[in-house]
C-alpha beads as a LAMMPS data file, in Angstrom:
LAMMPS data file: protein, C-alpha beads

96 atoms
95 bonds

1 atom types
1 bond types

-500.0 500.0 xlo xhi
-500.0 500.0 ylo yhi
-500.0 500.0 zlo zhi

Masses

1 110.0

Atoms # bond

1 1 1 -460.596 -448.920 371.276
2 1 1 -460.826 -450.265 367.735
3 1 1 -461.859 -446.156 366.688
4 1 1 -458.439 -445.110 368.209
5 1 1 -456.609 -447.429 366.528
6 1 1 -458.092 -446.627 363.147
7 1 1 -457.515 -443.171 363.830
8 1 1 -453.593 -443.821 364.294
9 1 1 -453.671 -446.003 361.226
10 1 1 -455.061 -443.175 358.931
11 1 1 -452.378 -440.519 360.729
12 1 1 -449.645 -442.981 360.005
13 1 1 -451.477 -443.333 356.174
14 1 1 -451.001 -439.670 355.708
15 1 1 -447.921 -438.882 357.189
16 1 1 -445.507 -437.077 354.644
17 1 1 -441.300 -437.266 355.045
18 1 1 -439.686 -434.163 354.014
19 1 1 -436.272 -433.974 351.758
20 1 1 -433.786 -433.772 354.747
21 1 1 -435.325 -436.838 356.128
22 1 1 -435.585 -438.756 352.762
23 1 1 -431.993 -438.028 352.505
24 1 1 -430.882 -439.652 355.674
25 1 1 -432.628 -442.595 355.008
26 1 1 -431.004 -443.037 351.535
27 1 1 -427.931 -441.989 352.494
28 1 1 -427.821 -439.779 348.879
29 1 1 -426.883 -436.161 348.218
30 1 1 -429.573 -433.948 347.003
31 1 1 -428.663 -434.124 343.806
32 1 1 -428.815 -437.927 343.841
33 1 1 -432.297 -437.730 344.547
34 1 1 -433.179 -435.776 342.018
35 1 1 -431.320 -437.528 339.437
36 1 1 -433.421 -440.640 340.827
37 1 1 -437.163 -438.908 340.414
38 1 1 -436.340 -437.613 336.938
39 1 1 -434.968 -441.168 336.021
40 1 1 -438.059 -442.512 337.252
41 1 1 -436.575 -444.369 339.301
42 1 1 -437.677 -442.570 342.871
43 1 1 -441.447 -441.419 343.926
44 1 1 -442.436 -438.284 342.870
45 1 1 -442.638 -435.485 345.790
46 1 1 -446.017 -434.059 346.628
47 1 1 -446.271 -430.387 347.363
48 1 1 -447.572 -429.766 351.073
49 1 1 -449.593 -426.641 350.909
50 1 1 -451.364 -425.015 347.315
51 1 1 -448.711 -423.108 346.607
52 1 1 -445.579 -423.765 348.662
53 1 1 -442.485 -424.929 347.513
54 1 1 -442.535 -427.535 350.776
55 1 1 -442.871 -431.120 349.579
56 1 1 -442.756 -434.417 351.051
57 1 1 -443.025 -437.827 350.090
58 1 1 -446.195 -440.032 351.274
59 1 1 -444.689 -442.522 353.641
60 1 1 -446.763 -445.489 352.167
61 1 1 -444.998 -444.606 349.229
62 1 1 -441.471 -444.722 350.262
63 1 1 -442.229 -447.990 351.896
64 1 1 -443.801 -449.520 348.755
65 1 1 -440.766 -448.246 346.403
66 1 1 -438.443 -449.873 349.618
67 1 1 -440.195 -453.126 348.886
68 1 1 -440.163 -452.825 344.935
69 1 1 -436.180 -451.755 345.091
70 1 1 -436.011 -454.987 347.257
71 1 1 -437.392 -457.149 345.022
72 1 1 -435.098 -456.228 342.592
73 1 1 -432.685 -456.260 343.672
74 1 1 -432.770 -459.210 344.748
75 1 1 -433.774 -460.884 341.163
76 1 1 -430.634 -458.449 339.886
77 1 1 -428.607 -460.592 342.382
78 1 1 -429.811 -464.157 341.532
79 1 1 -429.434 -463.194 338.156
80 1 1 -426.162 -462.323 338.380
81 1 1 -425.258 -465.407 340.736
82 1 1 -426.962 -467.874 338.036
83 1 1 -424.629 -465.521 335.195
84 1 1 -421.609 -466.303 337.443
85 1 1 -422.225 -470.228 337.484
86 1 1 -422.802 -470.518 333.709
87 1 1 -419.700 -468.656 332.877
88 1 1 -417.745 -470.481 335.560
89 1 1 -419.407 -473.902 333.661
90 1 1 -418.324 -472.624 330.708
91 1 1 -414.660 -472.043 331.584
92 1 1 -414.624 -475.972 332.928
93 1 1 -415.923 -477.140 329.529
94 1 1 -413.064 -478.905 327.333
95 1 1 -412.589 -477.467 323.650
96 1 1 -413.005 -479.628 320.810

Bonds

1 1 1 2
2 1 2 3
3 1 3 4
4 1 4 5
5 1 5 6
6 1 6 7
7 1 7 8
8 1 8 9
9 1 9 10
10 1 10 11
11 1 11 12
12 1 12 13
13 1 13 14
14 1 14 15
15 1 15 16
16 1 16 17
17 1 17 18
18 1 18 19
19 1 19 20
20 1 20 21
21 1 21 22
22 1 22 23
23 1 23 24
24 1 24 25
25 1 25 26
26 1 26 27
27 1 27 28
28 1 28 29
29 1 29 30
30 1 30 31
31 1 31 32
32 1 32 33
33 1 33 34
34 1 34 35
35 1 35 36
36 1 36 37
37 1 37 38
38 1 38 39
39 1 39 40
40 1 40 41
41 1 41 42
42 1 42 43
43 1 43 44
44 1 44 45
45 1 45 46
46 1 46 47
47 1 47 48
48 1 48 49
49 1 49 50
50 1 50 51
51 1 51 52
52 1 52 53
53 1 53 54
54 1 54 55
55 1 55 56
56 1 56 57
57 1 57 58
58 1 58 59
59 1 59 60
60 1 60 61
61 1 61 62
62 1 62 63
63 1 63 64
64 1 64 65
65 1 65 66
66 1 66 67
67 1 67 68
68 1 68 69
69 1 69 70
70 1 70 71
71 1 71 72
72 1 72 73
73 1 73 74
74 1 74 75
75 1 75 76
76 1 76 77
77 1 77 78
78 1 78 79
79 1 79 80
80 1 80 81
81 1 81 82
82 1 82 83
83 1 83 84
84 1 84 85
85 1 85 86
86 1 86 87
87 1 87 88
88 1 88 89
89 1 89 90
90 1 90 91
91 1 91 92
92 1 92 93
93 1 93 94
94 1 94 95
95 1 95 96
């Protein structure tokens, strides 16, 4: 049992999504993409075959880039929650 499991594991490990799919899940034009990877700000695509112009993006990949655009966006958002309060304290302060 444990062998088949491993096996699944390393299938799921080396399973590549393709552009159309990528693009779905982002919900950003082609274009967008693009604009993203040479920003640096999206995963580089792998080629598929020596060769081809097929490429895909590693799946452990896009989920590790999901959980680094997470986290910060969520420190973007606290940041700009504790900018809010300061300014709002600020605003509340009487003038000398």
């Amino acid at each position: 049992m444990l062998r088949r499991a491993a096996l699944v594991d390393d299938a799921r490990a080396r399973r590549f999504v393709r552009r159309k799919e990528v693009l779905a899940r982002y919900g950003v034009t082609n274009t967008t993409l693009y604009r993203w990877i040479r920003r640096g700000h999206f995963p580089l695509p792998q080629r598929l075959a020596k060769g081809a112009r097929t490429v895909g993006w590693p799946l452990t990949a896009l989920q590790a880039h999901d959980a680094t655009n997470e986290a910060q966006s969520l420190a973007e958002h606290v940041r700009v929650q504790h900018g809010a309060k300061k300014k709002a304290a600020q605003k509340r302060r009487p003038r000398a």
